[in-house]
C-alpha positions in Angstrom: -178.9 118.2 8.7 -182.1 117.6 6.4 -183.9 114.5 6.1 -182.3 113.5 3.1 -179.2 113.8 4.3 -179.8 112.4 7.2 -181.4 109.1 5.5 -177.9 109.2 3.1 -176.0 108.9 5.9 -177.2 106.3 7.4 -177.7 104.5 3.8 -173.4 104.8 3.5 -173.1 103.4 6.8 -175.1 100.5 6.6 -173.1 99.5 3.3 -170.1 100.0 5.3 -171.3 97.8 7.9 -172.1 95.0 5.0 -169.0 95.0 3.4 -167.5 94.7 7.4 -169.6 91.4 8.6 -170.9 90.0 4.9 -167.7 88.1 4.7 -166.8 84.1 5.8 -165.3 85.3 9.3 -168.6 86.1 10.2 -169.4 82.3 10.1 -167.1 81.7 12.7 -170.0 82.9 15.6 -172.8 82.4 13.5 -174.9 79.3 13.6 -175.1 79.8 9.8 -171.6 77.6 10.2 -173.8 74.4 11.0 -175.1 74.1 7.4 -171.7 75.4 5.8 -170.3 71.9 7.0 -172.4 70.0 4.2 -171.7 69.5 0.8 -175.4 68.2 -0.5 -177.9 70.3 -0.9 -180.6 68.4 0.6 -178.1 68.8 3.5 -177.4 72.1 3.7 -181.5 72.6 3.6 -182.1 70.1 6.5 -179.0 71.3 9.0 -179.8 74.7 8.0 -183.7 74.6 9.0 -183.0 73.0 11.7 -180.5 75.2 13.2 -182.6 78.2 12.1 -185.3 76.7 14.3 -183.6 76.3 17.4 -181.7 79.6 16.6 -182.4 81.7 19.7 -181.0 82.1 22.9 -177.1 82.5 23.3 -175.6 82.3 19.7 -172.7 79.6 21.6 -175.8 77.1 22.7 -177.4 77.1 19.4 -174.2 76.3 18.0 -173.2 73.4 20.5 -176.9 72.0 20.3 -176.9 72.1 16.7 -173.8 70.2 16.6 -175.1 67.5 18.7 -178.4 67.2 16.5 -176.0 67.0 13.9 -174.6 64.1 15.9 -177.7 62.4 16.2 -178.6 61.7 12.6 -174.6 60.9 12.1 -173.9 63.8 10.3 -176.4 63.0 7.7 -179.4 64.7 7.9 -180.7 63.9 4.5 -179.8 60.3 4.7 -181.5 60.5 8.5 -184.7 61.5 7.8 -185.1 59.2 5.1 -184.3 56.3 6.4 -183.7 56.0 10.2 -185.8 53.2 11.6 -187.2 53.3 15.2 -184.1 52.9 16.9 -182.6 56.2 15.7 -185.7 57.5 15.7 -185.9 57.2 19.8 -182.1 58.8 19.7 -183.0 62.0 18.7 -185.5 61.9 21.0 -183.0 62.8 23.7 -182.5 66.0 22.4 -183.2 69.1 24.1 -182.6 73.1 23.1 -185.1 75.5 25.7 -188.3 75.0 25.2 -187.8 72.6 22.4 -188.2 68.9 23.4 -187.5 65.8 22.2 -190.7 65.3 21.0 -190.7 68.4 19.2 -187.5 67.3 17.6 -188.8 63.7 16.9 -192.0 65.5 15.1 -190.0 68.3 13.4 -187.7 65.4 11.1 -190.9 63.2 10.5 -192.0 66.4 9.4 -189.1 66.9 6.9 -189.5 62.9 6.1 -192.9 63.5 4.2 -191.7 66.9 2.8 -189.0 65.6 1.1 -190.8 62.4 0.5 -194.2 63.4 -0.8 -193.7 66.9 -1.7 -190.4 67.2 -3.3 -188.2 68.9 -0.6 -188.1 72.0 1.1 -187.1 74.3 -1.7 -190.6 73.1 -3.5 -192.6 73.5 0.0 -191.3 77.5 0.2 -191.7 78.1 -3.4 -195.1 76.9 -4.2 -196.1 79.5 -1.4 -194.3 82.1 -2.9 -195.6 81.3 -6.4 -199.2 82.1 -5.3 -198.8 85.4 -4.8 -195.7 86.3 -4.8 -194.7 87.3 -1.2 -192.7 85.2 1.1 -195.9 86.0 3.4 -197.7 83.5 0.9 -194.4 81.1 1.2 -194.4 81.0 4.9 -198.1 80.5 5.4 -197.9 77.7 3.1 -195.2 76.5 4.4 -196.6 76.3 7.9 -199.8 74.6 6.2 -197.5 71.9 4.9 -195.3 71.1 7.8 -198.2 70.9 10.2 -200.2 67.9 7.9 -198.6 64.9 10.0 -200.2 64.3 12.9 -198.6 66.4 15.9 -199.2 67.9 19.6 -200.2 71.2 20.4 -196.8 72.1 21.6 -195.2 71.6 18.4 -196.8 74.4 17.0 -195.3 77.3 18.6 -192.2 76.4 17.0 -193.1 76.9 13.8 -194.2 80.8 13.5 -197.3 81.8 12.0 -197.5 84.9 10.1 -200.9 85.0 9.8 -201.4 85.1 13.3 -198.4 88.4 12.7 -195.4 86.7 13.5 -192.4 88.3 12.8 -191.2 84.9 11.6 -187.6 85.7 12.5 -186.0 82.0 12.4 -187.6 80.9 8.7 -186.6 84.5 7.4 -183.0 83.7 8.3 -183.3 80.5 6.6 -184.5 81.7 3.7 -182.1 84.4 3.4 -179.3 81.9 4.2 -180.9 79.7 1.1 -181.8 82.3 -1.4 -179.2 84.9 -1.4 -176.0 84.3 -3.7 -173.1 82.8 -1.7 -170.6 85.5 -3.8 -169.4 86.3 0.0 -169.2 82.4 0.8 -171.6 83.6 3.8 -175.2 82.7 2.2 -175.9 79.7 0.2 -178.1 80.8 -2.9 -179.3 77.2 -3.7 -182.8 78.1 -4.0 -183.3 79.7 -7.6 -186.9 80.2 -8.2 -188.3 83.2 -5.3 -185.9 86.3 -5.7 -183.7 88.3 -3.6 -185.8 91.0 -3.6 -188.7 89.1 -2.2 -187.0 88.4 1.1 -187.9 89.8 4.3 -185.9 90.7 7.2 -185.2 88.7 9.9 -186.2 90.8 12.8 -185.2 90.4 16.5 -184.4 92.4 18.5 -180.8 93.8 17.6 -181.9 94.2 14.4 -185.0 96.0 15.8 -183.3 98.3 18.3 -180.6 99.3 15.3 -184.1 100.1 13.1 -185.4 102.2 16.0 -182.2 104.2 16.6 -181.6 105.0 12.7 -185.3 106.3 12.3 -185.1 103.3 9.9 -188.2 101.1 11.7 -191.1 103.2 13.9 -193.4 100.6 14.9 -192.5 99.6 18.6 -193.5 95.9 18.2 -191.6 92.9 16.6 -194.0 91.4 14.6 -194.7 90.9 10.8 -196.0 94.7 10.4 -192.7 95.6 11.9 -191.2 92.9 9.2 -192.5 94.7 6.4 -192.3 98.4 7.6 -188.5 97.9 7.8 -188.2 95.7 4.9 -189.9 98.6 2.5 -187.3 100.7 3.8 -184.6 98.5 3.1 -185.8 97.9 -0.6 -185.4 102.0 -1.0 -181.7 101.3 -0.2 -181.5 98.0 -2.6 -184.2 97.3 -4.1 -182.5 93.7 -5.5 -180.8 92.3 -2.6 -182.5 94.5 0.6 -182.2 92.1 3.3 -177.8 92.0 2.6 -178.7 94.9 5.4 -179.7 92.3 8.0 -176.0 92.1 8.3 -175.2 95.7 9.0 -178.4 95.6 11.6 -177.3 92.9 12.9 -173.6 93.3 13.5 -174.2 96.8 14.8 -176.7 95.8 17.3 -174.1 92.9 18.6 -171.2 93.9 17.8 -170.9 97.6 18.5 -173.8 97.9 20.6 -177.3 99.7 19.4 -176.3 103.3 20.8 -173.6 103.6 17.9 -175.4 106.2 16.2 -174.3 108.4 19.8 -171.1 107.8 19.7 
């Protein structure tokens, strides 16, 4: 079989493989269910980052933690940030997920508190990146600038990845696909109109990584932002309007059906 063949092939599965997890029974093992209990935006923004950031490890402890953060800020998040007082403030310091303290947790919704306070949400944060020049590279590295103005420790930082520095960026990728792309499939949001489908980036890990590697699709070994946009160009050859809909077929082939599928 010739390349082209070969690259048409693995082109129809993938779609397959979207049109098999891009639907709302994928939400049912996905922390991408935390956010889909919320009706407000500012809501669905705040439980959404959040879980994104804590989104690593076994898919079932995300979920359970992120229910309890949820918990913490009484299943308000919006109305939490904006005006817990010290009190609930030292509640949410009991929360833990890994490495991720309660310090880190204390710092990460003061952090959201003077977004959404002095810099007009997240939505704004992300997009006045990605409006100067037009990459979600530019978005996250301004993004990153923003967050980190407050005063903070050392720790905090490692939680919030820093593509200049070539992070792969996996956990705000997700949240920006699970913000940007068009909730047709009730699976994504698509509350955030102003940076484009086309512009996002892959969320790479690595399921999505070793699927890359076995379908010829990614050949850099490492998971890093070069890896990010080495599969992502790929991708937009597929769909050059919605490439990261893949992230889906990657994804659900690499835990789902195991990353030795193409063998089979």
């Amino acid at each position: 079989m010739n390349t082209e063949a070969i690259i048409i092939e693995t082109k129809q599965l993938l779609d397959s493989r979207v049109i098999q997890y891009n639907h709302l029974d994928f939400i049912d093992s996905d922390p991408i269910q935390i956010p889909h209990k919320f009706m407000r935006n500012e809501d669905i923004e705040i439980s959404g980052f959040l879980t994104a950031t804590i989104s690593w490890g076994q898919r079932k402890s995300i979920i359970n933690n992120a229910n309890k953060l949820m918990d913490f800020m009484d299943h308000s998040p919006y109305e939490f940030i904006t005006e817990a007082d010290n009190s609930d403030w030292l509640r949410v310091k009991r929360f833990v997920h890994r490495t991720f303290n309660g310090d880190d947790c204390l710092f990460f919704l003061q952090s959201l508190k003077n977004i959404y306070q002095n810099y007009g949400g997240l939505e704004s944060v992300f997009t006045t990146g990605y409006q100067t020049n037009g990459t979600i590279f530019g978005a996250l590295k301004h993004f990153r600038e923003v967050f980190l103005l407050i005063p903070h420790d050392h720790h905090v930082t490692k939680h919030i990845s820093d593509v200049t520095a070539n992070s792969s960026a996996k956990r705000l990728n997700m949240f920006l696909r699970w913000m940007v792309r068009s909730n047709e499939n009730e699976v994504d949001f698509g509350l955030w109109k102003e940076i484009p489908t086309s512009a996002l980036m892959l969320p790479l890990d690595v399921h999505t990584g070793d699927v890359a590697r076995a379908y010829g699709l990614l050949n850099r070994k490492q998971n890093d932002w070069k890896a990010v946009e080495e599969i992502t160009a790929v991708l937009r050859e597929f769909d050059a309007v919605d490439p990261i809909k893949y992230d889906f077929a990657l994804f659900g082939i690499g835990v789902f059906e195991g990353k030795n599928i193409k063998n089979q």
